[in-house]
N, C-alpha and C positions, 0 to 999 in steps of 0.2 A: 611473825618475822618472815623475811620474803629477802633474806641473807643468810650468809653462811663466811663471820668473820673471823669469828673465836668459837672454841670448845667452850669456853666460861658463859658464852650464852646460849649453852645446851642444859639442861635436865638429864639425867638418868633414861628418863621415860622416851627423850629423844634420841637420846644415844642409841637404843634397844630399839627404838621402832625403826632407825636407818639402817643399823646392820641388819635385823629384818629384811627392810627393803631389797640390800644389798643381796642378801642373800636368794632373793627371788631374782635378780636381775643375772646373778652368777650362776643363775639355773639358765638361761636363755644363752651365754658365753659356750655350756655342754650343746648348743644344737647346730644341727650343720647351716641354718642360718639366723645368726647371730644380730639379729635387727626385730626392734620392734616400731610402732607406730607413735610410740607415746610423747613425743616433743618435734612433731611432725608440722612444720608451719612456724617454728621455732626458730631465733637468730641467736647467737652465741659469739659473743666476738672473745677470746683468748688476747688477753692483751699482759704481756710476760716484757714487764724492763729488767728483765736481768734472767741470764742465762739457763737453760732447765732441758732435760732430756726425759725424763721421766714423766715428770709431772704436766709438762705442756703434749707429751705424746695421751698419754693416759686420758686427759681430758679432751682432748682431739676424736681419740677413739668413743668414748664415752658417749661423747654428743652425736659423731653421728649414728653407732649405734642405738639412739634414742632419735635418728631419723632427723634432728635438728640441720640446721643448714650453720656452718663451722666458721669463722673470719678468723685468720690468724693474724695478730697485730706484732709485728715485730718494733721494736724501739729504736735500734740500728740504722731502719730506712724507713724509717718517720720525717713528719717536718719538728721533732725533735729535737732531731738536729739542724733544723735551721733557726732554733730558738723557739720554738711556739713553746707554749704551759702545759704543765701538766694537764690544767683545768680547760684549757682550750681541747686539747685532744681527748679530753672523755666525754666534753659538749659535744664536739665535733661526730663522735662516734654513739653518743646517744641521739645526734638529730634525723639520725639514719634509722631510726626505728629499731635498734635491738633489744632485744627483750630479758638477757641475758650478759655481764661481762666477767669474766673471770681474771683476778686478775696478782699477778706475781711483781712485789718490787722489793728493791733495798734497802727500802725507809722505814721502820717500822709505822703504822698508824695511816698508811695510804690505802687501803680498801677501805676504811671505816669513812676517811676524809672524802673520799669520789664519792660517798651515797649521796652528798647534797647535791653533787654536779648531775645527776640521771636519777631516769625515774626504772633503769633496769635494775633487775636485781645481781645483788655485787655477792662473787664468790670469791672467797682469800685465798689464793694460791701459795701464801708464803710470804710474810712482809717482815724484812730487816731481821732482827732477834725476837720479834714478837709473838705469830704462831705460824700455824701450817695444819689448820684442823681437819683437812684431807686426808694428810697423813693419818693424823692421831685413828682418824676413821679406819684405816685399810689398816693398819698395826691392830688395833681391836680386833677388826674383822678375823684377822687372821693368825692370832691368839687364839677367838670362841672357835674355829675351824678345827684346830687342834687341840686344843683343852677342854671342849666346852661351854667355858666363859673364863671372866676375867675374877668371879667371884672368891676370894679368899686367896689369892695365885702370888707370889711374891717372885716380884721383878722389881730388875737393877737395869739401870741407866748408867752405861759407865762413860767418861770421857770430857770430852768439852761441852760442859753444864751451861754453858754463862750465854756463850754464844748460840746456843739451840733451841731454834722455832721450834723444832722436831722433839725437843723436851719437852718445855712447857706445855704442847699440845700436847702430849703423852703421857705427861704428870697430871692434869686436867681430866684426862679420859678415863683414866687407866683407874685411878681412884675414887671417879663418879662410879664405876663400873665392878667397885668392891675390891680392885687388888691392894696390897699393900706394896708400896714405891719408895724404891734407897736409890741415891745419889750417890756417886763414885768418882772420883777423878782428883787430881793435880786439885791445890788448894787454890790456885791462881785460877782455876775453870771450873769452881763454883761460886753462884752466888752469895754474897756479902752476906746476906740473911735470906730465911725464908719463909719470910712474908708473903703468904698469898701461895705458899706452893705446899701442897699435900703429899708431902713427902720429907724421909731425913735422908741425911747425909751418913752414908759408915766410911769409914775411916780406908778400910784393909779390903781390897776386890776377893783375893784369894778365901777369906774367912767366911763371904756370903757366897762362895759360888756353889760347894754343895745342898747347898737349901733354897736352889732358887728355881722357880718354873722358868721363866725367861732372862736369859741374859741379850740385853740391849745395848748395842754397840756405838756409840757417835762418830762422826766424821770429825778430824779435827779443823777446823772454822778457820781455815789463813788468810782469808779471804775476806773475816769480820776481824782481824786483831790488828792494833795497833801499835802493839807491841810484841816482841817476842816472850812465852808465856810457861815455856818447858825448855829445859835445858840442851834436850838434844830428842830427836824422833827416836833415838835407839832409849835414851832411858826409860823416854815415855813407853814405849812397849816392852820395857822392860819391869814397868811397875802398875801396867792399866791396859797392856795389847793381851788379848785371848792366843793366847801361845798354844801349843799342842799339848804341854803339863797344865794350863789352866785347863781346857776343856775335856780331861781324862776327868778334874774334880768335880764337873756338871754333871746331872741325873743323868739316867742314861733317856728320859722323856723330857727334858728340857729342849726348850729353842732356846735358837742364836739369832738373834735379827740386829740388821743393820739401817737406815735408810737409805745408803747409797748416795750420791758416789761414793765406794769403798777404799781404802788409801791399804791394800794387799801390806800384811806385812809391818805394818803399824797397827791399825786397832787388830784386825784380826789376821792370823798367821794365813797364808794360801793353801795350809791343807784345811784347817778348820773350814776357810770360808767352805769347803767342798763336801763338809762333815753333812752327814742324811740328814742331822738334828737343825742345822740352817736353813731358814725356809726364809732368805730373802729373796728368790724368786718367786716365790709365792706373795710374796710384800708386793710385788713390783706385777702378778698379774691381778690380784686383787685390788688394786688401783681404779680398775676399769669398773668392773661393776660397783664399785663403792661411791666411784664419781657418778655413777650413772642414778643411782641413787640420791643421792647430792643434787644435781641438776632438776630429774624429775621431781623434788620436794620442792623443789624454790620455783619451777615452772608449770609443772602440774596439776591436775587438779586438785592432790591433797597439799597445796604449796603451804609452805613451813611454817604453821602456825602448831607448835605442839605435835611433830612427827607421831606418829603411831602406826603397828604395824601392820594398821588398814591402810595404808596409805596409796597401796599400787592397787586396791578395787577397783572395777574396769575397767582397766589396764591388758590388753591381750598379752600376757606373758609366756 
């Protein structure tokens, strides 16, 4: 493979050999200079139709800390919008020689559909309701940082189920990875069935929350619903928002993660977010070497056929 679309087309063994990676790259982040050589000569075009702060900065950084040379495509002031195709503007941007595109849209199933249009290799930054296996990546990451691993660890997923890439990539991950994964929320923002997802459903947040290693917080998706899907923001957080009484019932060694953007005061109360046990900023720096990781396997010379965590040998790290 010489992509990075879905988690469903990772192994265990790949999983383990990039946080590996990650974690050698997140060794070079501690030094007062923070660059290496390794995608040096390298083109990366960032091509994001749809809004992002995190994710398009994270792999901005990423790349050029891996010395690559960075194109950011924005969709806004494209010929876009003067009607050109999708398929025109990724021919258009593969005739330019990139070697690299990364890329965030709306739709679900658009990274997978641009591999025919380029011969670079396609990284999924996010598509529609489908995945976001970046994330899944940096959530792992940053679970084994503080745990250990992810092996035997029981986490919940609380929130809008239906509409989250950041699920599915996380239900995918998380349980290749040996944790065991419950689904939580409003019955309108869980899947119909669960077909194809390793993971159940519990009923009651409060009943799993003193047995849990991580509690995982979702954003709620207004922005993917077409309808209105809870009754009011206050009940919702009245029966699925981490209150200051839910989080007294957490371990006193459990996380709180979110992926951000965070809706303060819905899923999770403002003093929580600020609780020692929340390490969404650690989500959010652990990004950088995780993509860096990422990139270097689909560019590099160990490029992603079967990650392992030989992968960065001679690599000056």
């Amino acid at each position: 493979m010489r992509h990075l679309v879905s988690i469903d087309d990772l192994t265990a063994h790949d999983l383990h050999g990039l946080l590996d990676l990650a974690a050698s790259f997140a060794d070079v982040q501690a030094r007062e200079v923070r660059k290496v050589p390794a995608l040096r000569g390298k083109t990366i075009v960032l091509a994001f139709f749809e809004d992002s702060t995190r994710t398009r900065t994270s792999f901005d950084l990423a790349a050029r800390r891996l010395s690559a040379d960075v194109i950011n495509f924005s969709a806004g002031s494209s010929s876009l919008k003067k009607g050109e195709s999708l398929r025109d503007t990724i021919e258009t941007i593969d005739a330019m020689g990139v070697d690299a595109i990364v890329v965030r849209h709306g739709s679900s199933g658009v990274p997978l559909t641009i591999q025919q249009w380029t011969d670079a290799a396609i990284v999924n930054a996010g598509d529609g309701w489908h995945q976001h296996p970046t994330q899944a990546l940096l959530d792992s990451f940053t679970i084994s940082q503080r745990l250990g691993s992810l092996e035997g660890k029981k986490i919940a997923l609380c929130g809008d189920i239906l509409h989250s890439r950041v699920a599915r990539s996380n239900v995918a991950a998380f349980s290749k990875l040996g944790a065991d994964v419950v689904l939580i929320g409003p019955r309108t923002m869980l899947p119909p069935n669960l077909d194809g997802w390793a993971a159940k459903v519990e009923p009651d947040l409060d009943a799993v929350l003193p047995d849990l290693d991580v509690a995982y917080f979702l954003r709620i998706q207004k922005e993917r619903m077409a309808e209105s899907l809870i009754p009011s923001e206050r009940e919702y957080r009245a029966r699925f928002g981490l209150t200051e009484e839910r989080a007294a019932m957490l371990s006193p060694d459990a996380l709180i993660m979110h992926p951000g953007p965070m809706n303060r005061g819905i899923e999770i109360d403002p003093v929580v977010a600020d609780d020692p046990r929340a390490v969404v900023l650690d989500q959010v720096a652990n990004g950088i070497p995780v993509r860096m990781a990422v990139l270097y396997s689909v560019l590099g010379p160990g490029q992603f056929d079967g990650v392992d965590s030989g992968a960065n040998e001679g690599v000056d790290l």
